[in-house]
C-alpha atoms as one frame of an Amber mdcrd trajectory, in Angstrom:
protein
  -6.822   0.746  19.550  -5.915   3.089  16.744  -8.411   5.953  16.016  -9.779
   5.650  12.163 -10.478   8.571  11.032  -8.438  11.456   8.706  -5.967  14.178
  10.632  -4.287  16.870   7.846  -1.075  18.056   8.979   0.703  20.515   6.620
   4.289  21.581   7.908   7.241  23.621   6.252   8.807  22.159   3.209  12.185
  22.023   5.362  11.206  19.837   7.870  10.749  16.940   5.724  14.436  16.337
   5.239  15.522  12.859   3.647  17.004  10.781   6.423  17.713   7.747   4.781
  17.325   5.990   1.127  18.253   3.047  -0.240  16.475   0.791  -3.027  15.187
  -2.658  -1.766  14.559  -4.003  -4.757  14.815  -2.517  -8.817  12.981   0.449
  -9.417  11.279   0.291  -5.731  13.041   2.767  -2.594  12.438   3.385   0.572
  12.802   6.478   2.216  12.791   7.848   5.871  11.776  11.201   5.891  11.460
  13.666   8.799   8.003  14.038   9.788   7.554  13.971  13.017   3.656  15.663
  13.341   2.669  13.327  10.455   3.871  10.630  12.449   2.487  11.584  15.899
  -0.991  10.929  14.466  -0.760   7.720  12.049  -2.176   4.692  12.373  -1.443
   1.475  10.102  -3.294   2.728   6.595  -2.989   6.099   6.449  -1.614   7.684
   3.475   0.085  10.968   2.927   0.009  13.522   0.388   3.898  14.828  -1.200
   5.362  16.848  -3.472   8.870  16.595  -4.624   9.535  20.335  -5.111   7.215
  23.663  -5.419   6.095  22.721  -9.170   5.667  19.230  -8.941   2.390  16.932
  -9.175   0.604  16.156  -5.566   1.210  12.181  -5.384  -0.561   9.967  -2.263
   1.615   7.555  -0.466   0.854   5.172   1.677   3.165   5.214   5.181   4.823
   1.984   5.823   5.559   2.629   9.361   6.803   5.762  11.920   9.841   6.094
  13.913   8.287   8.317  16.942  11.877   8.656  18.333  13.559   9.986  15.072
   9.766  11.961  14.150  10.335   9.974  11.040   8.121   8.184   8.478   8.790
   5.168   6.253   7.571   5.910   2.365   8.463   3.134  -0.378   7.918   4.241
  -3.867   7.909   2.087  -6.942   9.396   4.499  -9.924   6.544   4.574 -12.625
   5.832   7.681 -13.695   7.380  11.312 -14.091   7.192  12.357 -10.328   7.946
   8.667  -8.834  11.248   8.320 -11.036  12.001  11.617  -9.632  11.136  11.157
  -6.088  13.503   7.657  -6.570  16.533  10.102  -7.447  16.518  11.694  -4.159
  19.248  10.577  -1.816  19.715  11.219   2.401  20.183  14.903   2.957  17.910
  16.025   0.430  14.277  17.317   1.453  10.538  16.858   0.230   8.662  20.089
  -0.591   5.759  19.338   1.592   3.956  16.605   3.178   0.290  16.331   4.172
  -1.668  13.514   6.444  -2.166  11.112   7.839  -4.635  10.497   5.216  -7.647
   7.932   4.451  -9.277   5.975   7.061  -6.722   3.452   9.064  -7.003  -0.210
   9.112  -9.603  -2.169  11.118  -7.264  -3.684  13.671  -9.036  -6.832  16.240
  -8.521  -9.409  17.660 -10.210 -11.932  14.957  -8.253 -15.069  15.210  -6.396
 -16.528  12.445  -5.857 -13.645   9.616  -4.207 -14.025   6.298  -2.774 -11.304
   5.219  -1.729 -10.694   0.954   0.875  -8.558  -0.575   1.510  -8.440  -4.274
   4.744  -7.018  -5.369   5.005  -3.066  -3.982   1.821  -3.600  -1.832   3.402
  -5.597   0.177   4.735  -2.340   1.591   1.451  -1.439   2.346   0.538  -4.592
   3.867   2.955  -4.811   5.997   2.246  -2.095   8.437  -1.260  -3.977   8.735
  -0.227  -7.591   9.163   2.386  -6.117  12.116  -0.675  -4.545  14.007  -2.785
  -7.116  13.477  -0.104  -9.306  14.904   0.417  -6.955  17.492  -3.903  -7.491
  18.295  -3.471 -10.610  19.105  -4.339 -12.182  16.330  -2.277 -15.484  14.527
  -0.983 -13.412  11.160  -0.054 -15.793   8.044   1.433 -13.445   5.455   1.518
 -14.270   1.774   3.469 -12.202  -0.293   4.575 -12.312  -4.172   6.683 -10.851
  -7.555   7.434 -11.551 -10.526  10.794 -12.799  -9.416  12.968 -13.326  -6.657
  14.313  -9.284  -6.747  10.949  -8.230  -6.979  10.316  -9.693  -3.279  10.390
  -7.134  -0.706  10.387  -6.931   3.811  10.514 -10.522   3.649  13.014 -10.173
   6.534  10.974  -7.563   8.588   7.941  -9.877   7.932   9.200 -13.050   9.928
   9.700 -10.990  13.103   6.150 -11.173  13.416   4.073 -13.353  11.244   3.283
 -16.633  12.757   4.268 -17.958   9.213   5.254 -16.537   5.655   4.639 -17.704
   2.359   6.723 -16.196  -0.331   5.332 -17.105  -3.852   7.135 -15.779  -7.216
   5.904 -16.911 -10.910   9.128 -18.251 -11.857   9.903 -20.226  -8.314  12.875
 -18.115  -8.050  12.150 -17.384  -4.439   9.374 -19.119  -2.628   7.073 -21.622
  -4.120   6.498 -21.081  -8.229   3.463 -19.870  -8.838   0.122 -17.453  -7.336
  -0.695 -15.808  -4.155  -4.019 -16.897  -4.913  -2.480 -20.648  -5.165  -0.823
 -20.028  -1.377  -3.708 -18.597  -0.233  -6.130 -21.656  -1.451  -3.890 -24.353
   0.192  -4.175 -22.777   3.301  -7.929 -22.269   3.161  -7.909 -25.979   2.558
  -6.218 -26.539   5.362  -7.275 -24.560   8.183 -10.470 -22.350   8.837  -9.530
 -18.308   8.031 -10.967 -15.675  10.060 -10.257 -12.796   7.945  -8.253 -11.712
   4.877  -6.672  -8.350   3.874  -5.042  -8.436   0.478  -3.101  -4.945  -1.017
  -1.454  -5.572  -4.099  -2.807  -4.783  -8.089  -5.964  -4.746  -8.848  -6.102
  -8.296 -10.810  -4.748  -9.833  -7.648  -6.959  -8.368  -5.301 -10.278  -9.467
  -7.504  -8.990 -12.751  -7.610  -8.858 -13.173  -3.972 -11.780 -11.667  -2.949
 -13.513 -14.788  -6.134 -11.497 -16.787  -4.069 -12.981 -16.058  -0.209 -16.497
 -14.983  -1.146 -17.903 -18.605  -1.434 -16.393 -19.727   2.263 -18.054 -16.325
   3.331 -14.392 -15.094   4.718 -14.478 -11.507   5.787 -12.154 -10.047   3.489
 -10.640  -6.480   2.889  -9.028  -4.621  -0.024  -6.992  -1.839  -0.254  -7.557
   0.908  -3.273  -5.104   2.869  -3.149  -4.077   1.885  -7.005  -7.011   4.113
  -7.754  -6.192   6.810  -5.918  -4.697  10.755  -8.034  -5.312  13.609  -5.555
  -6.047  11.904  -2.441  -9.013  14.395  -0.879 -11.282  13.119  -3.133 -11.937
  17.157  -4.375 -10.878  15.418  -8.321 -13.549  12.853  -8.435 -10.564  10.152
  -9.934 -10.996   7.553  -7.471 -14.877   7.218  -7.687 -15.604   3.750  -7.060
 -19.251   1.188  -6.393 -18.936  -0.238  -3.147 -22.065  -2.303  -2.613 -24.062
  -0.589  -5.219 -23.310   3.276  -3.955 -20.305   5.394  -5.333 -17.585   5.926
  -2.999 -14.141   7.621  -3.110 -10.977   5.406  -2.531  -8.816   8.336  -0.804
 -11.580   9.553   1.722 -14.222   6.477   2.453 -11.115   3.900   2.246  -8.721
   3.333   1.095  -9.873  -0.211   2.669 -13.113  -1.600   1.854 -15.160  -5.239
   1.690 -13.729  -6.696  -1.318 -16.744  -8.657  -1.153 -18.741  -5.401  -2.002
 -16.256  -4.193  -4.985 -17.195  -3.826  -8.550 -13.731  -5.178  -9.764 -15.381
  -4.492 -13.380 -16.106  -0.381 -12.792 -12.839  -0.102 -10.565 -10.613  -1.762
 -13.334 -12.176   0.546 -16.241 -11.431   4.025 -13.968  -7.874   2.518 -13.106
  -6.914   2.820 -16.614  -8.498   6.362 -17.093  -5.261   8.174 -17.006  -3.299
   5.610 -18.547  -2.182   7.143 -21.815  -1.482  10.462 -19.654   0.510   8.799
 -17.380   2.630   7.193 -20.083   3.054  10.681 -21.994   4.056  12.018 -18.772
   6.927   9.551 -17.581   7.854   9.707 -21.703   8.665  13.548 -21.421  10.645
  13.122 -18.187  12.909  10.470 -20.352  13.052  12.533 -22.942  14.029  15.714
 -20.760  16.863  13.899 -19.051
């Protein structure tokens, strides 16, 4: 059993050397980067703190998996901003200034029964560390996962090592089934009792599964990390009301009871730095 709980490992900027990158799907790469303390001490939902060189902004990332062999950790980064489109530019043989983590508290891995696990677009990176250990627990994993469109999919393949069965959705039926997670996720409600659900993905998604599982009572988890800036919870950005009292994403969670979310307070703050953000990726177009 994993240990949940926070370990901050800070190392030289030149041991986190690029190993590998390659984009998986437009706009989205993933990266193996040379770790190897950060990866001694993960566990499935841990994050990590990086910056891209000596001036850049601190950015939290959530670890897709380790290679202990290589000392090696898995990062995939959707380019949205300034310091994400930058990160995406790096190629194998190129380094990260620094790295800090594990991070956050890990995932709650059991043996529960039959778990459904939801990814929506880019978290399904996130997810997918989870659903594996779960799997890995014992437990009979169904993963849903979704995009926009069929290139928008991503770790399908690594998925179906594991997962006892995968459901790939997309809203134009260019891969999967046209249409929701949430549709996926209520046929299989319908047809067989759930244990537990984990859903990582945007916000809207992850409100609409947790309407969707609260009346069956299904114990069901969410991942913030959408809401999370400086990821020690020292900037106050990821307050959020977890069963009436304040909590921060990046320290408390990032995984909580979505059944104990305010969706409404958690949606305003997630659009907080909005504008900024926009101003900031701007400039970096406009510098290029």
């Amino acid at each position: 059993m994993p240990l949940r709980g926070s370990v901050l490992v800070v190392d030289y900027w030149f041991m986190f050397a690029v190993l590998a990158a390659h984009f998986i799907a437009p706009g989205v790469k993933q990266f193996e980067v040379h770790a190897p303390r950060v990866a001694e001490y993960w566990s499935p939902g841990h994050f990590v703190i990086i910056r891209v060189d000596e001036v850049g902004e601190r950015i939290p990332l959530t670890v897709a998996g380790v290679d202990h062999e290589a000392g090696s950790i898995t990062l995939i980064v959707q380019g949205v901003g300034k310091t994400t489109k930058l990160l995406n530019q790096l190629e194998a043989g190129d380094a990260l200034h620094d790295v800090a983590g594990p991070l956050g508290l890990s995932s709650e891995i059991a043996e529960y029964g039959t778990v459904v696990v939801v990814g929506g677009g880019v978290g399904t990176a996130i997810a997918y560390p989870t659903a594996r250990a779960l799997a890995d627990a014992g437990n009979r994993v169904i993963v849903i996962i979704g995009g926009r469109t069929a290139d928008q999919v991503i770790l399908a393949d690594q998925i179906t090592e594991f997962a006892d069965e995968l459901v790939v959705t997309t809203d134009d039926g260019s891969n999967g089934r046209a249409g929701l997670v949430t549709d996926a996720l209520r046929e299989i409600m319908e047809r067989e009792p759930i244990d537990r659900v984990v859903a990582i993905g945007p916000i809207p998604m992850m409100r609409a599964v947790a309407d969707l599982t609260r009346p069956d009572g299904i114990p069901t988890m969410v991942s913030l990390n959408p809401i999370m800036v400086d990821g020690t919870g020292m900037c106050g950005g990821c307050r959020v009301i977890v069963g009436g009292v304040t909590r921060f994403a990046c320290v408390d969670g990032p995984e909580f009871d979505a059944h104990e979310v305010d969706f409404e307070v958690l949606a305003t703050r997630n659009q907080a730095y909005r504008s900024f953000e926009t101003e900031r990726s701007a400039c970096s177009v406009e510098a290029k």
